[in-house]
Structures are given as structure tokens and as C-alpha cells.
C-alpha positions in Angstrom: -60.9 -88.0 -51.8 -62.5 -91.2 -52.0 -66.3 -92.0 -51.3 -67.8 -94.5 -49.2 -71.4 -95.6 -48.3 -71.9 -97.1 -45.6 -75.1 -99.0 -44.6 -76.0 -99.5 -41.0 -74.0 -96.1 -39.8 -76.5 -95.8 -37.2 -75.1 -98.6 -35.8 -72.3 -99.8 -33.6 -69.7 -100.6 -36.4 -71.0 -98.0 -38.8 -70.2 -95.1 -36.0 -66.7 -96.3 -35.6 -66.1 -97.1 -39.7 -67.4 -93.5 -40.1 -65.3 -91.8 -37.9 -62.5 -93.9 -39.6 -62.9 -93.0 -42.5 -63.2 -89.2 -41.8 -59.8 -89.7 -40.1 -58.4 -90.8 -43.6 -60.0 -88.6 -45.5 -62.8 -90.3 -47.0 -66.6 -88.6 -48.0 -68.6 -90.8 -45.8 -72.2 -91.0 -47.0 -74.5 -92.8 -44.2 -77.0 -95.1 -45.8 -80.4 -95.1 -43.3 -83.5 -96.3 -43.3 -86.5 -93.4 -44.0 -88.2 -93.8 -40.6 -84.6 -93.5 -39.0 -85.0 -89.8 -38.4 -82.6 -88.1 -35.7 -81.4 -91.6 -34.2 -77.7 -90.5 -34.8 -76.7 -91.0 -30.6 -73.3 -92.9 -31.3 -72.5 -90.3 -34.0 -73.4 -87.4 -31.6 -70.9 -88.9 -28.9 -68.4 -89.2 -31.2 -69.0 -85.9 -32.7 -69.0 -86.9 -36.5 -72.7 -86.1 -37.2 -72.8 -83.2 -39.2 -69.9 -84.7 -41.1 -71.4 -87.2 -42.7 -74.1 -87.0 -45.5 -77.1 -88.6 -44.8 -79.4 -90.8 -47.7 -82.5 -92.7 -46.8 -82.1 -96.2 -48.3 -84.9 -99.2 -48.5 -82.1 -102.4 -49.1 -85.4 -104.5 -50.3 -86.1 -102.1 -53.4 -83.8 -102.7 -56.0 -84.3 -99.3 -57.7 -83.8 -97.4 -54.7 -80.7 -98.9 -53.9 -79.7 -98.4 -57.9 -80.9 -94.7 -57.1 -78.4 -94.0 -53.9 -75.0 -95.4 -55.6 -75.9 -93.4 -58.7 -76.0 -90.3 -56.7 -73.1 -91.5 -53.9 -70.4 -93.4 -56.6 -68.5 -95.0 -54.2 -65.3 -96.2 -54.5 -66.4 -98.6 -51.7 -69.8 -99.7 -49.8 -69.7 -101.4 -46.4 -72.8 -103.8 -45.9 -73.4 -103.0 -42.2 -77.3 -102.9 -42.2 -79.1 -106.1 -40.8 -81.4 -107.2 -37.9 -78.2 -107.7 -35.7 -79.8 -109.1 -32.4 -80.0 -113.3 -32.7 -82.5 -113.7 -30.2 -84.7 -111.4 -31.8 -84.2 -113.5 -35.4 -86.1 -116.2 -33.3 -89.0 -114.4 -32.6 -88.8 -112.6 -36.4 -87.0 -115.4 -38.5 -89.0 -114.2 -41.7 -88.1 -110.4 -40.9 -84.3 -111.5 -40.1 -84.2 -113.7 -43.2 -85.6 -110.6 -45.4 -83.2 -107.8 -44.0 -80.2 -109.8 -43.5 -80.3 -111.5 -47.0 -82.1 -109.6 -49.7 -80.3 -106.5 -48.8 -76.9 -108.0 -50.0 -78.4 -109.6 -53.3 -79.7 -106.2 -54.4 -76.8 -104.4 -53.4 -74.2 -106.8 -55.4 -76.5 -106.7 -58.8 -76.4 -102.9 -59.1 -72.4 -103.2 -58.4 -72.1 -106.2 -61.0 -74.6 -104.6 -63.6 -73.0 -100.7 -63.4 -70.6 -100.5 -61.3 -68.1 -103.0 -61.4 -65.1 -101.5 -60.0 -67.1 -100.9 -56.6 -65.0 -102.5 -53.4 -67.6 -104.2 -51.6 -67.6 -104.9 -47.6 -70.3 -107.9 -46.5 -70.3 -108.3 -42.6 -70.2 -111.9 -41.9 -70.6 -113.2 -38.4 -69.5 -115.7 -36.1 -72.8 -117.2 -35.7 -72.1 -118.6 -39.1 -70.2 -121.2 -36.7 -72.6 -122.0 -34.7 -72.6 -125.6 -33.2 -69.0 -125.9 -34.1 -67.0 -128.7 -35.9 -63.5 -127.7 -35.0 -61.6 -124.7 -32.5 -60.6 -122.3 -33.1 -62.7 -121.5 -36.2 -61.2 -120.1 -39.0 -62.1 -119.0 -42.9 -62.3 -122.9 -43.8 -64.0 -124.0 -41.1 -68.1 -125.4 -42.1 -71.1 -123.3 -41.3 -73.4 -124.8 -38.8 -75.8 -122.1 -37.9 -77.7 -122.2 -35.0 -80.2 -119.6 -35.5 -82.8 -117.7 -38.0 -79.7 -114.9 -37.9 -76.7 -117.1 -38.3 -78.8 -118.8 -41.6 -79.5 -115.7 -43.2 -75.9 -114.0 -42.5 -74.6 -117.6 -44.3 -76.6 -117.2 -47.3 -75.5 -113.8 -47.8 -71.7 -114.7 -46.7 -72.0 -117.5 -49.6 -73.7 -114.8 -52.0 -71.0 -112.3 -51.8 -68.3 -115.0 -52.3 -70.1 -116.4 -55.5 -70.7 -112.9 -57.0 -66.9 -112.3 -56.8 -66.0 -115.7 -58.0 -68.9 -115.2 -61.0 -68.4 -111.7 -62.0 -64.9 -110.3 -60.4 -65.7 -108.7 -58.4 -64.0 -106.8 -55.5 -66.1 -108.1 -52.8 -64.9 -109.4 -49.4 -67.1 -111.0 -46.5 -65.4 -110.1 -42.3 -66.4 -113.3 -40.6 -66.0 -110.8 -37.3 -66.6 -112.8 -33.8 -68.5 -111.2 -30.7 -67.3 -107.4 -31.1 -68.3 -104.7 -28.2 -68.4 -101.6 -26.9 -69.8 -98.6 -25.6 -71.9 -98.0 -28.4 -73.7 -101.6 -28.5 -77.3 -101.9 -28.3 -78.4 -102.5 -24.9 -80.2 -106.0 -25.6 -76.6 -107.5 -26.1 -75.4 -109.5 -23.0 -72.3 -106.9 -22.7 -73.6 -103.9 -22.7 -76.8 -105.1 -21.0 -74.4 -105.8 -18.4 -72.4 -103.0 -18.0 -75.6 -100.9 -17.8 -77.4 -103.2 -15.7 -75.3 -103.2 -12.9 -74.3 -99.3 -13.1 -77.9 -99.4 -13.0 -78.3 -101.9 -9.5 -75.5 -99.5 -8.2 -78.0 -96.0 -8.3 -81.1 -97.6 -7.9 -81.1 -101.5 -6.7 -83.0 -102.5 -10.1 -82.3 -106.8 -10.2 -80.3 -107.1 -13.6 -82.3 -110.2 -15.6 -79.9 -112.9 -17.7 -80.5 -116.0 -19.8 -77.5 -118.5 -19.8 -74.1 -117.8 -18.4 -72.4 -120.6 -19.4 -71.5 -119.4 -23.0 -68.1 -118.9 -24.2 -67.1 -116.3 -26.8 -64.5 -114.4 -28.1 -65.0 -110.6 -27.3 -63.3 -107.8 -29.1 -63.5 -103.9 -29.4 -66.0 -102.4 -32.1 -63.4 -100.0 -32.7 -60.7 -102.9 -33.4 -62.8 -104.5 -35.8 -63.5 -101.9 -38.3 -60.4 -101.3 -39.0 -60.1 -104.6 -40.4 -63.2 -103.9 -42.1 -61.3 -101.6 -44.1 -57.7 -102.9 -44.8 -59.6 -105.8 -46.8 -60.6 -103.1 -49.0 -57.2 -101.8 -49.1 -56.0 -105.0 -50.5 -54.8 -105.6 -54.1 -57.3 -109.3 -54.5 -60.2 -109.6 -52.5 -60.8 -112.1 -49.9 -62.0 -113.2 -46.9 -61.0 -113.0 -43.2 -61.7 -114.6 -39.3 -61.3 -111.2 -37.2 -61.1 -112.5 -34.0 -58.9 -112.0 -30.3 -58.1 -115.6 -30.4 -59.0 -115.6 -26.9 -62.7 -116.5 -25.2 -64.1 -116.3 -22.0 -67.3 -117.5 -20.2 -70.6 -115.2 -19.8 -70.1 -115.6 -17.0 -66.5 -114.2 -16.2 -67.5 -111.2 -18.5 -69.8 -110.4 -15.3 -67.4 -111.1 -12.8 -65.0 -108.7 -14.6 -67.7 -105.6 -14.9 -68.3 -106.1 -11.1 -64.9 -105.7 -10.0 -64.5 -102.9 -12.4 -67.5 -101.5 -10.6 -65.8 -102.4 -7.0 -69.1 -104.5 -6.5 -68.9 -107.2 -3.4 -70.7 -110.4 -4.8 -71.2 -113.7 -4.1 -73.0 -116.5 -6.8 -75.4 -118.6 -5.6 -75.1 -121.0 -8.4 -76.5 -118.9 -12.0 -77.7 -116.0 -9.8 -75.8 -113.1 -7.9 -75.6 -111.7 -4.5 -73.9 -108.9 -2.8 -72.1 -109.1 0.9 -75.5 -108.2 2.6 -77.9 -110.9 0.3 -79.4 -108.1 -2.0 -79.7 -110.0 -5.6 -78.0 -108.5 -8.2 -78.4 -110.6 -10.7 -81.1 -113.2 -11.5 -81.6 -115.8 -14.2 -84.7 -115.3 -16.3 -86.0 -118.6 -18.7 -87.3 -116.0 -21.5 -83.5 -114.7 -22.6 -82.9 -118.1 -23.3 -82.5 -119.0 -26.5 -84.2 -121.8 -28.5 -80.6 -123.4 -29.4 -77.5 -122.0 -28.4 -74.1 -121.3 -29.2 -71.5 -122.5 -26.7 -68.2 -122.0 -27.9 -66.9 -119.3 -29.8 -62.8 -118.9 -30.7 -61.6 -117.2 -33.9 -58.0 -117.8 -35.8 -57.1 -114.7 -36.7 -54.0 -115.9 -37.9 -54.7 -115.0 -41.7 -55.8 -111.4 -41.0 -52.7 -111.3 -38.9 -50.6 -112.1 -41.8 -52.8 -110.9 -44.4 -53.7 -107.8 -43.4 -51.4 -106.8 -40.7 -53.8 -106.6 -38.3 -54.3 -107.4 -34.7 -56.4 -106.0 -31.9 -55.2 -103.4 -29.5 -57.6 -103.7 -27.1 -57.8 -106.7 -24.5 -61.1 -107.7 -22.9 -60.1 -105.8 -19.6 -59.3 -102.5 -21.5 -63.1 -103.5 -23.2 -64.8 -103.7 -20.0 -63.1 -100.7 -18.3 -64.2 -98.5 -21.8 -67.7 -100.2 -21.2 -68.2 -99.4 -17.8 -66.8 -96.0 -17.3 -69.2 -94.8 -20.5 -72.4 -96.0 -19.0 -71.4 -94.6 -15.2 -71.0 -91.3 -17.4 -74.4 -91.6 -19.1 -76.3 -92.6 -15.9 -75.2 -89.4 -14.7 -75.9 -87.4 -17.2 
């Protein structure tokens, strides 16, 4: 039986990577924050709560950290824990910075100093990319981050591959584009869709957006760990795109959710209308961002080759997972 720890399993990607890794066998040790406490919702949907261990972790104290792999010993750690929202890293640039960066640094000098032979897993991001100098992107393609996020997740992207090329050691970086599902937070365009408009269906509540003009490349949460894990499977570490290879516009994302939803509607140029003139959707200034991201297309052509892997979902199995989950939760 191996051991993993994984940080961030409160999360979207840490629920899925856990119940992964239980499927193969794995001791899954969930790495939280102390003030966490019972937030374990994605784990209690998919039923994989009480079988994972839980350990409070502080990623900004270096003995603590030193503390938790000397009790776990991991054959492998997944870096999943950061302040994952990029508007919010405008607002909290020094807070972003600090989680998204230091956590990493701390993490790979207790693996180079006693444990070498960890397998290390940083999540990389897409934002990485941000005003971008070629399409698609792939692992060779320069960083131009648009955001507080996006700079901190390239210093720690950077980090990981210099303490591998410095020390040797097993550590890989997922450059992983937009990634969905049920289980993402609900101040992500998707999911803040998916709910919003279940939502206008029950009660008539006006659904608030910033710019629907953006292009990205959406996959399935669940897709996308697995990757996680087959670049730890690997005999040389590395780094990978994981990416559809396919993008689509904000706004189509919205036009796909409301004729999942069987929603009459009619745009009135960034704003949304059903057949009677009731808004459903309205632009709001505030959810814009500062600088933004407009095009986002992965090559996931080395993973592909690499790693064998390729998604199984496709955006419309996404959005049809999406939407039926929140219809269930809104009446429950």
C-alpha cells in the first residue's frame, strides 16, 4: 500500500485525487488547514470521508510541514493547496503571493533535505499563460501572467522545476487549463452559472456576470486528476499541458447551461432575457477583472503521448454533470 498526502483535499481536485487513489489502493492522508474543521462537503458527496486520515497542516511553517511527512512518509505528495480564485488574488495579491508560493518552497526543502525519494505533484495553471504569445499553449510556450495568481503559481512552477533539476528530484509541475465540475467553488464562472440559473429557475433571482467574451479551455475535474497521477507513475519526472485542446467563449458556456436547463432566452447584447423580457442574466462592472485573460487553448499532445492520457469527458457531458448536480442540491 502506498501513502499519499494530499494538500488541498478539501478542494475540488483533492476530492476527486482522493477518491482515486482509494480506488487504487492508496492510504490517502488529507492535509488541511487547522481552522478547516468539518468543511469535508465534496468528500461527503462522494462518500470518501471517513476514509481518509485527516492532519492539520500550516504550508508557511516549515517545521510543521517537516512534522506531517515525518508522521505521513509518503511515497507521494500532491501540492493542491492555494488561494485558487484569480479575482480574489487582485484584491489579496500579498495573501495569494504567500499561500500560493511559500507553501511549495517549504514543502520541496523537507523532501530534498530527508526525504529524497518523495514523488512530488505541483499544480501549475493555465494562468501561467496569461496574455498569450502563441496558440495553443504548450509546455514550451513563455509565461505571461496576468494576475497576482498567475505570478505566484509561475514562481512556484519555476521552483519545482529547479529543485528537480538542482537536487533530483522526483518532482513534476501539471500546467492544467480551466478544469470544472460539480464540486467547484461557486465564485468560478461555471459553477456560478450552473447554480445561478437553477437558481433564476426556483426563485427569479437575476444571475450577476463580469465579461463574457473570454475564451477557455474547459475540462472535467475528474479528467484531470488522473493525469495528476500518471506523472507520478512515470519512470523520469517531467512536466505536462493537460488540456481538451478545444475552447469556447463565456459566453457559449451560458448558452449551453440554458438549453440544458430548457431555458427560452434571448441576449440583448452582454445581458440575458427570457421569452416574456424577465432578465436572467445581467452584467456587473465589479466581476471584472483588472487585466484579463482572453484566450486559453492547451496542446495536450505530450500528455497524450506521454502519458497516455486523454479526457473522457466533453464540455456537453461537463455541463449536463454540472447542471443536474446543482438541480439536485437546490432541492434538497
Amino acid at each position: 500500500m502506498k501513502n499519499a498526502l494530499i494538500t488541498g483535499i478539501t478542494g475540488q481536485d483533492g476530492a476527486y485525487l482522493a477518491k482515486l487513489l482509494l480506488s487504487k489502493g492508496y492510504k490517502v492522508y488529507g492535509a488541511q488547514r487547522r481552522n478547516t474543521g468539518k468543511k469535508h462537503w465534496r468528500l461527503d458527496e462522494l462518500n470518501i470521508t471517513d476514509h481518509i486520515e485527516f492532519i492539520d497542516i500550516d504550508l508557511s511553517e516549515p517545521y510543521n510541514i517537516e512534522k506531517v511527512i515525518d508522521k505521513v512518509k509518503p511515497d507521494e505528495v500532491y501540492n493542491l493547496a492555494a488561494q485558487s480564485f484569480v479575482g480574489l488574488s487582485f484584491e489579496q495579491p500579498q495573501v495569494t503571493t504567500i499561500s500560493n508560493s511559500l507553501g511549495v518552497l517549504n514543502i520541496l526543502e523537507v523532501i530534498r533535505n530527508k526525504y529524497p525519494k518523495i514523488k512530488f505533484y505541483q499544480a501549475s495553471t493555465s494562468e501561467m499563460f496569461g496574455k498569450v504569445t502563441e496558440i495553443p499553449q504548450k509546455e514550451t510556450t513563455r509565461f505571461y501572467p496576468r494576475s497576482p495568481y498567475g505570478c505566484a503559481k509561475a514562481y512556484s512552477h519555476y521552483l519545482t522545476v529547479n529543485y528537480r533539476e538542482s537536487y533530483n528530484l522526483f518532482a513534476c509541475a501539471g500546467i492544467l487549463f480551466n478544469h470544472e465540475s460539480p464540486f467547484r467553488g461557486e465564485e468560478f464562472v461555471t459553477r456560478k452559472t450552473t447554480k445561478g440559473l437553477v437558481e433564476w429557475m426556483k426563485t427569479g433571482k437575476v444571475l450577476e456576470l463580469g465579461n463574457l467574451e473570454s475564451y477557455r479551455d474547459w475540462g472535467h475535474a475528474e479528467d484531470y486528476v488522473e493525469a495528476m497521477w500518471l506523472m507520478l507513475q512515470q519512470d523520469q519526472p517531467d512536466d505536462y499541458v493537460i488540456a481538451t485542446g478545444k475552447t469556447i467563449q463565456i459566453k457559449d458556456f451560458i448558452i449551453k447551461c440554458l438549453e440544458e436547463l430548457n431555458i427560452k432566452y434571448e441576449f440583448k447584447g452582454h445581458e440575458v432575457f427570457d421569452d416574456k423580457g424577465n432578465p436572467i442574466i445581467k452584467t456587473n462592472p465589479k466581476y471584472f477583472r483588472p487585466a484579463e485573460v482572453d484566450v486559453l487553448i492547451g496542446d495536450n499532445s505530450k500528455a497524450k503521448q506521454k502519458l497516455f492520457w486523454k479526457p473522457k469527458h466533453t464540455i456537453d457531458t461537463l455541463v449536463k454533470d454540472m447542471i443536474e448536480a446543482d438541480l439536485k442540491r437546490f432541492k434538497n
